[in-house]
N, C-alpha and C positions, 0 to 999 in steps of 0.2 A: 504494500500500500504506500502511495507517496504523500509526504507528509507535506504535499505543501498547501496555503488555505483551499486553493480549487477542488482539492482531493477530498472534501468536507462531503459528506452525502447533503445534495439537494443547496450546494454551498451557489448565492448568487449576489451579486455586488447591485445592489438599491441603485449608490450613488457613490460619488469621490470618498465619502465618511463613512461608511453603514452598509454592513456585510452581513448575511444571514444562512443559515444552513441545519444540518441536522447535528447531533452529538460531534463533538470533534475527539480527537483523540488528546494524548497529552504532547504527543510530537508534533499535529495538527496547530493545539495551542502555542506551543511556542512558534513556531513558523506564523500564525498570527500576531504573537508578540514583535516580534523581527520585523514581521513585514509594517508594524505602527500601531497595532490597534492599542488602546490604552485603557479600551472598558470591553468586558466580558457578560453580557446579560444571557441569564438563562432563564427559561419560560419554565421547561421542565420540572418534574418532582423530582427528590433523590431518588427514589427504587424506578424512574423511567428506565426503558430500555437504552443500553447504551448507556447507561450513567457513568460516571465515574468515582470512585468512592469517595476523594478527596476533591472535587472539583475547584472550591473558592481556593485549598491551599495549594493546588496546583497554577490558578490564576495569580494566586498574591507571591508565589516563589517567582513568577516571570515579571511581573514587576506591571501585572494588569491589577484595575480593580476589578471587584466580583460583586455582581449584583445577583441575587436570587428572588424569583417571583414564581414560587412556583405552582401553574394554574392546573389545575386537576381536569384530563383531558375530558373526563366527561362530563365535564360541569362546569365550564369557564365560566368567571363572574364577573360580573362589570367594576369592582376593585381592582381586580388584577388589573383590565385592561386601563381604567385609571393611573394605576401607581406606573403601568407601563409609558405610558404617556409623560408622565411626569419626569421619570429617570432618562426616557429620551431626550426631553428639552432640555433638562439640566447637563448633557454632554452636547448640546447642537456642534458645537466647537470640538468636537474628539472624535477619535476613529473610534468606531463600536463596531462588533460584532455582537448577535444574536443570534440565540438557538435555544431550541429544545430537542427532542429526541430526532426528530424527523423531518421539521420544518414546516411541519402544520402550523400546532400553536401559533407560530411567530409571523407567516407567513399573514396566517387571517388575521392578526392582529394589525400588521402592519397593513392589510386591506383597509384594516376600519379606520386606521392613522391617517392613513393617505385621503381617506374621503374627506375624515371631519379636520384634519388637519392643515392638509396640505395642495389642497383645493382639486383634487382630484376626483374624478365623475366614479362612478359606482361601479358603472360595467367596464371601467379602465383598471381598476385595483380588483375587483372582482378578478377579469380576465389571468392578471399578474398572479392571484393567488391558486388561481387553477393552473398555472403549470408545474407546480408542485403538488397541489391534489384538489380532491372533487369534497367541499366538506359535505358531514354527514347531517344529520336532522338538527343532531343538538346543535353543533357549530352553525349552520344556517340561521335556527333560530336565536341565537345568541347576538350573531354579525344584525341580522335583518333588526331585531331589537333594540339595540344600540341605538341605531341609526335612528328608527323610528321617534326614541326616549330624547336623543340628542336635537334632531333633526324639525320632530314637531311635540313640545315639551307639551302638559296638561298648562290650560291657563290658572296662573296664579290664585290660588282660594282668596276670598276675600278677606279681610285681615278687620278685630273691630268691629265698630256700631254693624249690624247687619239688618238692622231697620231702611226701609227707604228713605233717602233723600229729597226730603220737598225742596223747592227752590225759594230764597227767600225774598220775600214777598214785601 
């Protein structure tokens, strides 16, 4: 296996900054390290497939930061995809790579980033994220939900007097 980041299963570069793929290896990560990256975010649980036992002290011995978020594939929650959100903006300025086991997770995440983010149409990040794969019910509904929550919120409850307002007179 070659250890360089391309060799990453389902490994594809966003952008000049932002690299995404499935589990990497620990030779993987360093050839990541090397090649610049300075933040390591993983979507992943520890017992994912592919994990690694030590993973953050394998990213903090290369001199990466380790962020862990780890969203339970069959139940991703709109936290996770929050706090993911957040840890991205806080490195816009660093190389980051991203992963979980396979490049799902990270993948639809970064669909629904791009739409509410990044001004990107639905069926253009949609499309991006099917070439890594087809999601399944949950993940559909999850993505589609988002959007929906983000996109067209409930209007505000009213707040206070809940009597009518006469005009004054």
């Amino acid at each position: 296996m070659s250890s360089s980041p391309e060799s990453i299963r389902n490994y594809c570069r966003l952008d000049d900054r932002v690299t995404t793929g499935g589990q990497p290896t620990e030779t993987q990560l360093a050839a990541l390290a090397a090649s610049g990256v300075r933040t390591v975010i993983n979507l992943a649980l520890p017992t994912s497939t592919y994990a690694l036992p030590d993973e953050r002290a394998v990213v903090t011995s290369l001199g990466m930061e380790y962020v862990a978020i780890p969203v339970v594939f069959e139940a991703p929650a709109a936290a996770d995809f929050e706090r993911f959100c957040i840890e991205l903006a806080a490195r816009r300025r660093q190389s980051v790579f991203i992963h979980c086991a396979l490049n799902c997770r990270v993948s639809a995440f970064v669909a629904l980033h791009r739409v509410l983010h990044e001004g990107w149409s639905r069926e253009a990040a949609w499309a991006e994220m099917r070439k890594i794969w087809e999601p399944d019910e949950v993940w559909c509904g999850f993505l589609e939900g988002r959007l929906a929550r983000i996109l067209n919120p409930p209007p505000p409850a009213a707040a206070g007097n809940t009597s009518p307002v006469s005009p004054a007179g």
